[in-house]
SEMARDREN-134308 format. One record per residue (C-alpha): residue number from 1; residue in one letter; x, y, z. Coordinates in Angstrom, 1 decimal, always signed. Example, Ala and Ser with C-alpha at 12.3 -4.5 7.8 and 13.67 -1.06 7.14 Angstrom:
- tise/kolkol/xx/yy/zz
- 1/a/+12.3/-4.5/+7.8
- 2/s/+13.7/-1.1/+7.1
END
This chain:
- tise/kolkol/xx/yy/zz
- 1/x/+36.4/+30.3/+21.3
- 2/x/+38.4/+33.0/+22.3
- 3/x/+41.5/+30.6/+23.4
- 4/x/+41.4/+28.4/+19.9
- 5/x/+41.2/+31.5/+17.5
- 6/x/+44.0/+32.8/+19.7
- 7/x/+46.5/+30.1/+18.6
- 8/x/+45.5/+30.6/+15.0
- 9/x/+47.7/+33.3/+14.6
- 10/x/+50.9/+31.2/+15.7
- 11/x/+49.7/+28.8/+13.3
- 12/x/+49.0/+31.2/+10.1
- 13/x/+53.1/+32.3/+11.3
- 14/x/+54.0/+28.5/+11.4
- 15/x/+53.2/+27.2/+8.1
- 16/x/+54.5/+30.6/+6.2
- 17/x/+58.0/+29.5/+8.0
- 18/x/+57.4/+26.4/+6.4
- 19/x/+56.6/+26.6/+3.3
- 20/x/+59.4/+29.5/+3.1
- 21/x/+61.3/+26.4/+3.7
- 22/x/+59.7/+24.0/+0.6
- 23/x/+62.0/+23.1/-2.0
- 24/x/+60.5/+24.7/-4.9
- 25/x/+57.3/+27.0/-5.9
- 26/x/+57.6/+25.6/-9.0
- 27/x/+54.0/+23.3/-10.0
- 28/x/+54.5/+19.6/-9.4
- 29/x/+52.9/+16.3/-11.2
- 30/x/+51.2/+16.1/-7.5
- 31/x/+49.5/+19.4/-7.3
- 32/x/+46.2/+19.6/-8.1
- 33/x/+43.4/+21.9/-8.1
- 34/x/+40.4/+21.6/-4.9
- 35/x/+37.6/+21.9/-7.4
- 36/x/+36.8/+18.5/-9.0
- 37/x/+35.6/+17.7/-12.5
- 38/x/+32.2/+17.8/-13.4
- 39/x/+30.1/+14.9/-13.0
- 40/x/+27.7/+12.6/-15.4
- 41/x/+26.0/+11.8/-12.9
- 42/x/+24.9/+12.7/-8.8
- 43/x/+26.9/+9.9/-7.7
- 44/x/+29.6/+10.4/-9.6
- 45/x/+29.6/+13.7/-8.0
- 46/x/+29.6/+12.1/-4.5
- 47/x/+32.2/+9.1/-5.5
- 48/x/+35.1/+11.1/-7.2
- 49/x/+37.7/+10.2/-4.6
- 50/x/+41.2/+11.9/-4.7
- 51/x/+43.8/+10.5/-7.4
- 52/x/+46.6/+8.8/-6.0
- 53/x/+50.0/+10.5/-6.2
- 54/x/+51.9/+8.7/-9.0
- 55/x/+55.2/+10.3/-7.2
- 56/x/+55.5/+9.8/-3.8
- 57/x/+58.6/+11.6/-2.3
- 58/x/+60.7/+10.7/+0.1
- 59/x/+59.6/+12.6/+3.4
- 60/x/+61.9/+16.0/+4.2
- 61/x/+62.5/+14.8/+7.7
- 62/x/+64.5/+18.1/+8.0
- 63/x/+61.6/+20.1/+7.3
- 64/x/+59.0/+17.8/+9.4
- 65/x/+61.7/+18.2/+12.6
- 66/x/+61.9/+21.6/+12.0
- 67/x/+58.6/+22.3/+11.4
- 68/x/+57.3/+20.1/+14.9
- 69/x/+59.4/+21.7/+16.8
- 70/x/+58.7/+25.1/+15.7
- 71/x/+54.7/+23.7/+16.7
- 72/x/+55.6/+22.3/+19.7
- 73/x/+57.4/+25.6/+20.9
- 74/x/+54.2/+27.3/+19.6
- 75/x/+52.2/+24.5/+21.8
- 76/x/+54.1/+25.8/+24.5
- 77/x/+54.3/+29.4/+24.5
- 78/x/+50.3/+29.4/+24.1
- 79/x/+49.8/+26.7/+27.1
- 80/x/+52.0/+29.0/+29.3
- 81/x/+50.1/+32.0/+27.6
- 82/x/+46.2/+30.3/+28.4
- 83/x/+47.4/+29.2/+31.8
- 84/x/+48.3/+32.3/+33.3
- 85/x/+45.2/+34.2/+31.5
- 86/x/+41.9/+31.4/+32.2
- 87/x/+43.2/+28.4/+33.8
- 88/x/+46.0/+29.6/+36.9
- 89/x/+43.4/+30.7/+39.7
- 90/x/+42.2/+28.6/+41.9
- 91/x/+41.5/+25.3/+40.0
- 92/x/+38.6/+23.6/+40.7
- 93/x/+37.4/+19.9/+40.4
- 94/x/+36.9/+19.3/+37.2
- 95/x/+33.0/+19.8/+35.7
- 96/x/+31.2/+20.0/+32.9
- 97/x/+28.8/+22.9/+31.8
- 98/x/+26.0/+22.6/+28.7
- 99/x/+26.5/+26.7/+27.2
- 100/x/+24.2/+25.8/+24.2
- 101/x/+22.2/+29.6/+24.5
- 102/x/+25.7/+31.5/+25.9
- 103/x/+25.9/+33.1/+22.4
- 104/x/+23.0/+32.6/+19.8
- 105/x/+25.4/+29.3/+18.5
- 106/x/+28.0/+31.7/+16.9
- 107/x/+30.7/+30.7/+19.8
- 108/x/+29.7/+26.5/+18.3
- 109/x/+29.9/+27.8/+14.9
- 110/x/+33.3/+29.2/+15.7
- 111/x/+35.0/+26.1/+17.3
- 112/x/+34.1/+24.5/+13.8
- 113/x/+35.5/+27.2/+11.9
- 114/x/+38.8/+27.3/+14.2
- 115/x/+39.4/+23.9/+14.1
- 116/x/+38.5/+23.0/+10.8
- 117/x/+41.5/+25.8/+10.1
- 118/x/+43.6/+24.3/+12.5
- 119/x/+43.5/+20.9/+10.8
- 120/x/+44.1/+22.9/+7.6
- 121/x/+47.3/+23.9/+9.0
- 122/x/+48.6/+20.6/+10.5
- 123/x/+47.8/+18.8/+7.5
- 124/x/+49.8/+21.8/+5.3
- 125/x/+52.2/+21.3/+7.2
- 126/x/+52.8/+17.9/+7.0
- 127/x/+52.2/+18.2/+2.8
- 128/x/+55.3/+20.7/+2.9
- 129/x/+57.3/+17.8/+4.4
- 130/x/+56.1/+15.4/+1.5
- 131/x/+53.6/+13.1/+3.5
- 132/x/+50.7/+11.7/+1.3
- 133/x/+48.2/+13.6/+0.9
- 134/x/+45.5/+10.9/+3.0
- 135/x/+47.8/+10.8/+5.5
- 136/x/+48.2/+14.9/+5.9
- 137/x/+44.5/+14.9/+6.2
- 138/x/+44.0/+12.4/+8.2
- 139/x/+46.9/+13.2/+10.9
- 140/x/+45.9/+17.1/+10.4
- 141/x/+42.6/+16.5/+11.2
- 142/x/+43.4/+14.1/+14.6
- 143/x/+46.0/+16.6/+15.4
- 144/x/+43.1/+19.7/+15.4
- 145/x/+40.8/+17.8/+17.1
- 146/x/+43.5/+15.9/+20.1
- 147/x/+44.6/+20.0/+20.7
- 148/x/+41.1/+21.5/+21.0
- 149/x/+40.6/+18.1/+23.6
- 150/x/+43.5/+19.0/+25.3
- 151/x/+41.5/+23.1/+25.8
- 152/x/+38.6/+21.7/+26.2
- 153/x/+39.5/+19.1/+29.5
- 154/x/+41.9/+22.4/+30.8
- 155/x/+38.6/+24.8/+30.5
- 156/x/+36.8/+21.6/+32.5
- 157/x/+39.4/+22.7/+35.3
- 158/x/+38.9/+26.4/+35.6
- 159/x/+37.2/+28.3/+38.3
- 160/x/+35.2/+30.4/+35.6
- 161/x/+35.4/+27.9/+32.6
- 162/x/+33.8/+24.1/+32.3
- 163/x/+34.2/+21.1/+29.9
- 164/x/+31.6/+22.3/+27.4
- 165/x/+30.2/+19.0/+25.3
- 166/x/+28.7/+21.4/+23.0
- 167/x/+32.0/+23.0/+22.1
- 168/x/+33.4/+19.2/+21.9
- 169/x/+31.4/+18.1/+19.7
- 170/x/+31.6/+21.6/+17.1
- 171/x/+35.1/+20.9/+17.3
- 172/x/+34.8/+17.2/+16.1
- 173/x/+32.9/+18.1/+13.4
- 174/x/+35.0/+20.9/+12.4
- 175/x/+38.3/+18.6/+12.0
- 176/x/+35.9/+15.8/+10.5
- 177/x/+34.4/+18.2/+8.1
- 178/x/+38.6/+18.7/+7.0
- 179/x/+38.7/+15.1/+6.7
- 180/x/+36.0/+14.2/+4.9
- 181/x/+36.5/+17.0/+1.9
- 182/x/+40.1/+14.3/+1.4
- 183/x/+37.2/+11.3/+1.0
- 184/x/+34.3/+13.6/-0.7
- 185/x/+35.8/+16.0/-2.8
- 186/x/+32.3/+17.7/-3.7
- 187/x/+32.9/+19.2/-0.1
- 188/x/+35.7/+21.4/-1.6
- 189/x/+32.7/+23.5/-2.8
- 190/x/+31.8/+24.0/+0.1
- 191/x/+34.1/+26.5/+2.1
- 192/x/+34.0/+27.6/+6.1
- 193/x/+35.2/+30.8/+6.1
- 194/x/+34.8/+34.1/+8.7
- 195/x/+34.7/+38.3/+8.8
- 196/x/+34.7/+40.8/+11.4
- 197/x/+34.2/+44.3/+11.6
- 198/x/+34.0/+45.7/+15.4
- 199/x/+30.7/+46.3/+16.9
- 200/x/+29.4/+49.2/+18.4
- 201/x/+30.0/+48.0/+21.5
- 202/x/+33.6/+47.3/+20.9
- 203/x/+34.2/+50.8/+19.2
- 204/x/+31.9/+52.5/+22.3
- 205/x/+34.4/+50.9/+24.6
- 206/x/+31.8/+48.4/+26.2
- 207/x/+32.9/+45.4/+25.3
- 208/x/+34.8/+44.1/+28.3
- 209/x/+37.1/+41.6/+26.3
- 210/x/+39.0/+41.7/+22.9
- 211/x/+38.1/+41.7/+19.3
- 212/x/+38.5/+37.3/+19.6
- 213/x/+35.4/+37.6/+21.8
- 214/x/+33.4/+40.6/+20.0
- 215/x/+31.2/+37.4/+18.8
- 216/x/+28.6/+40.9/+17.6
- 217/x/+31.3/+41.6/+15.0
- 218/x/+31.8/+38.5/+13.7
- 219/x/+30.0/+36.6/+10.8
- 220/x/+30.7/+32.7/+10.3
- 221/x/+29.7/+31.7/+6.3
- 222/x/+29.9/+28.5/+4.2
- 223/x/+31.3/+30.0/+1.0
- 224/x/+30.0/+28.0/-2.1
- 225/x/+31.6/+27.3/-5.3
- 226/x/+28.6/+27.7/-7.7
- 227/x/+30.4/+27.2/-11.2
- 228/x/+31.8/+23.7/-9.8
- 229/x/+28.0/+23.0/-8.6
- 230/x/+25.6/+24.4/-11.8
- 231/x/+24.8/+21.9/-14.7
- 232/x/+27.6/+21.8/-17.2
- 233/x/+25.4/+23.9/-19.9
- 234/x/+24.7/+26.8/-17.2
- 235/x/+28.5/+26.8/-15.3
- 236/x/+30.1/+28.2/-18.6
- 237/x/+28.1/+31.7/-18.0
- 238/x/+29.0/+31.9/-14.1
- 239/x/+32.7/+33.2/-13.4
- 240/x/+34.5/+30.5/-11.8
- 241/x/+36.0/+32.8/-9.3
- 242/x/+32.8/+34.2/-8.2
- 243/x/+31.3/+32.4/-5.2
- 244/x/+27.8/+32.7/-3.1
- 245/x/+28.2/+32.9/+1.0
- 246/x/+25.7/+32.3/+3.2
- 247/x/+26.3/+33.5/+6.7
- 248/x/+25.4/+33.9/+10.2
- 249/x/+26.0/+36.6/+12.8
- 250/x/+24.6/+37.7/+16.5
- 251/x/+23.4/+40.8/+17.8
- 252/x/+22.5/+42.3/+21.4
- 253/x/+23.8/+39.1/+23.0
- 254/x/+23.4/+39.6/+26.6
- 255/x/+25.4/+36.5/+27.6
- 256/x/+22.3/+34.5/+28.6
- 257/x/+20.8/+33.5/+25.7
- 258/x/+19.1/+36.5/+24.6
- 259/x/+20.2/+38.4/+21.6
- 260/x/+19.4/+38.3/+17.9
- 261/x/+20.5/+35.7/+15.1
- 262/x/+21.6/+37.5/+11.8
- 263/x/+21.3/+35.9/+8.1
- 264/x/+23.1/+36.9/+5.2
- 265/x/+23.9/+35.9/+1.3
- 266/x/+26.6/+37.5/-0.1
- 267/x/+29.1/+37.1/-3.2
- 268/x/+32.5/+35.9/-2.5
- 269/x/+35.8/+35.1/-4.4
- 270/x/+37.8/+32.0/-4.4
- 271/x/+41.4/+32.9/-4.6
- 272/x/+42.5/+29.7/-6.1
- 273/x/+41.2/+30.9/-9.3
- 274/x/+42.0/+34.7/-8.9
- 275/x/+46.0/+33.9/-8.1
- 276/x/+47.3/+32.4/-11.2
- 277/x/+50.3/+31.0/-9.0
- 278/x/+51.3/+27.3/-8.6
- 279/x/+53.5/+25.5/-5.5
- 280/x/+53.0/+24.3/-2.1
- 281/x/+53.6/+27.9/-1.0
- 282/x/+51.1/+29.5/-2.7
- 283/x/+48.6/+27.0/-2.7
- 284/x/+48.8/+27.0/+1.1
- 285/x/+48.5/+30.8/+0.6
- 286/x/+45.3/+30.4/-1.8
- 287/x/+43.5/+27.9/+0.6
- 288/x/+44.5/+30.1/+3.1
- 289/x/+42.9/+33.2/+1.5
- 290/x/+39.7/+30.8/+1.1
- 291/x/+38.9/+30.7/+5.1
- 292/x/+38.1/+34.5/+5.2
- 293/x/+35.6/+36.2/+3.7
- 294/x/+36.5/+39.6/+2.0
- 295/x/+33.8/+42.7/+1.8
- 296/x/+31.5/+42.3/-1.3
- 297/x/+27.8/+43.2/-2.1
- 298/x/+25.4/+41.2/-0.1
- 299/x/+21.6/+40.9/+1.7
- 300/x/+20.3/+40.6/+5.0
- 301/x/+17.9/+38.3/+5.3
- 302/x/+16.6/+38.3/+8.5
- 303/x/+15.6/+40.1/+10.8
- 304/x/+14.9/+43.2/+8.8
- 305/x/+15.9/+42.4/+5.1
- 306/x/+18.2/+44.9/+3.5
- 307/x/+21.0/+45.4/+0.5
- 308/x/+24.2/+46.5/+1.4
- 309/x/+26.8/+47.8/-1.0
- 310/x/+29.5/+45.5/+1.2
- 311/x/+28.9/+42.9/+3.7
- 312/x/+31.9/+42.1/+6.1
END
């Protein structure tokens, strides 16, 4: 977990180059808006399939050059970067390790998250150089998942690491997950997203590692668009930016499997309708926003139920 959110932050850098790079932040007849009309009917709900752009553009092979080998440098610079930090001493034979109890499930939950973000950004990417939007998804998505493989077999190779088939398959369904909200847009309502605030550990100086692997500090939520998802007749008195995250975080792990789950609700906001700015740029910013979750009021709902003013 620690090594894929590390590369997140050369991607978040990435795409901003990008995207600096797009033609215009002017609207276009192909953008769109994530949340879909509502429905007559359940499976009308489940069937709305993406329109097909009307005005396909030639691809900015330029910008897609630019842009691969600005990924491909990235590529590098956090291989070289991984190798010398997990993977340099001592190589063994390769193996494979089941970790299921390492961390209470929040390290599984996070190589969804991180690669469900990952294909975000590969698939952004490839929209800023005017690739169809199936084909963005679909190549962002095998893109996420072929680079956390590539990790995953390295880690398989390291003295103090293993192939984890656990972490293999949370990463397939993370970049799946991306690809399916392309094929069933009512998954657009329902959004991965992540928060930290440093344990006590970490602030008490005895957490041994960095803030990527304070797993106590970090909560993992599936933000939910409730105005898109309420009957027509009750959606007009619930704010369409307002959402409702449900979350999960760990506490006294002892790296064995002990430890505690945590459970939490909490409101949210979805920044595609708070920023009232069109474009590829800042609808990648938007989206963006949409994988993290901000402080707001929320519950704990096990163990030991409590209000809290913010949750974060």
């Amino acid at each position: 977990m620690s090594k894929l959110l590390f590369v997140l932050f050369f991607l978040f850098a990435i795409n901003v180059n990008i995207f600096s790079q797009a033609d215009s932040l002017k609207p276009k007849p192909t953008d769109r808006s994530l949340a879909i009309p509502y429905p007559k009917s359940l499976g009308e709900l489940w069937n709305t399939y993406p329109e097909v752009d009307p005005l396909p553009q030639k691809i900015d092979y330029p910008l897609l050059i630019g842009s691969s080998a600005v990924v491909l440098a990235a590529g590098v610079t956090v291989h070289v970067i991984q190798y010398n930090a997990w993977w340099r001493q001592d190589n063994a034979k390769f193996r494979i390790i089941n970790d299921w109890e390492y961390a209470r499930w929040i390290d599984k939950f996070g190589h969804f998250y991180g690669t469900n973000i990952l294909a975000h950004s590969f698939t952004s990417a490839m929209e800023a150089a005017n690739f169809q939007t199936r084909e963005s998804y679909i190549f962002g998505s095998a893109l996420a998942f072929a680079f956390q493989m590539y990790v995953e077999i390295e880690d398989g190779f390291g003295p103090q690491w293993g192939f984890s088939p656990g972490d293999a398959m949370f990463d397939l369904l993370g970049a799946s997950y991306h690809l399916g909200q392309y094929y069933f847009p009512i998954l657009h309502n329902f959004q991965p997203r992540w928060s930290y605030l440093p344990s006590e550990k970490m602030k008490n100086g005895q957490h041994e590692g960095n803030f990527i692997d304070d797993y106590e500090g970090q909560i993992y939520w599936i933000g939910m668009r409730v105005n898109n998802l309420l009957p027509r007749s009750w959606a007009e008195y619930w704010p369409s930016f307002l959402m409702v995250s449900a979350g999960m975080g760990v506490s006294n792990l002892d790296g064995n499997g002990g430890g505690s789950n945590e459970f939490y609700l909490a409101l949210d906001l979805d920044w595609e309708e708070i920023i009232p700015l069109h474009g590829k740029f800042w609808n990648f910013v938007k989206n963006t926003l949409n994988y993290f979750h901000f402080p707001m009021p929320g519950v704990r709902i096990s163990p030991n139920a409590a209000a809290f003013i913010i949750v974060f």
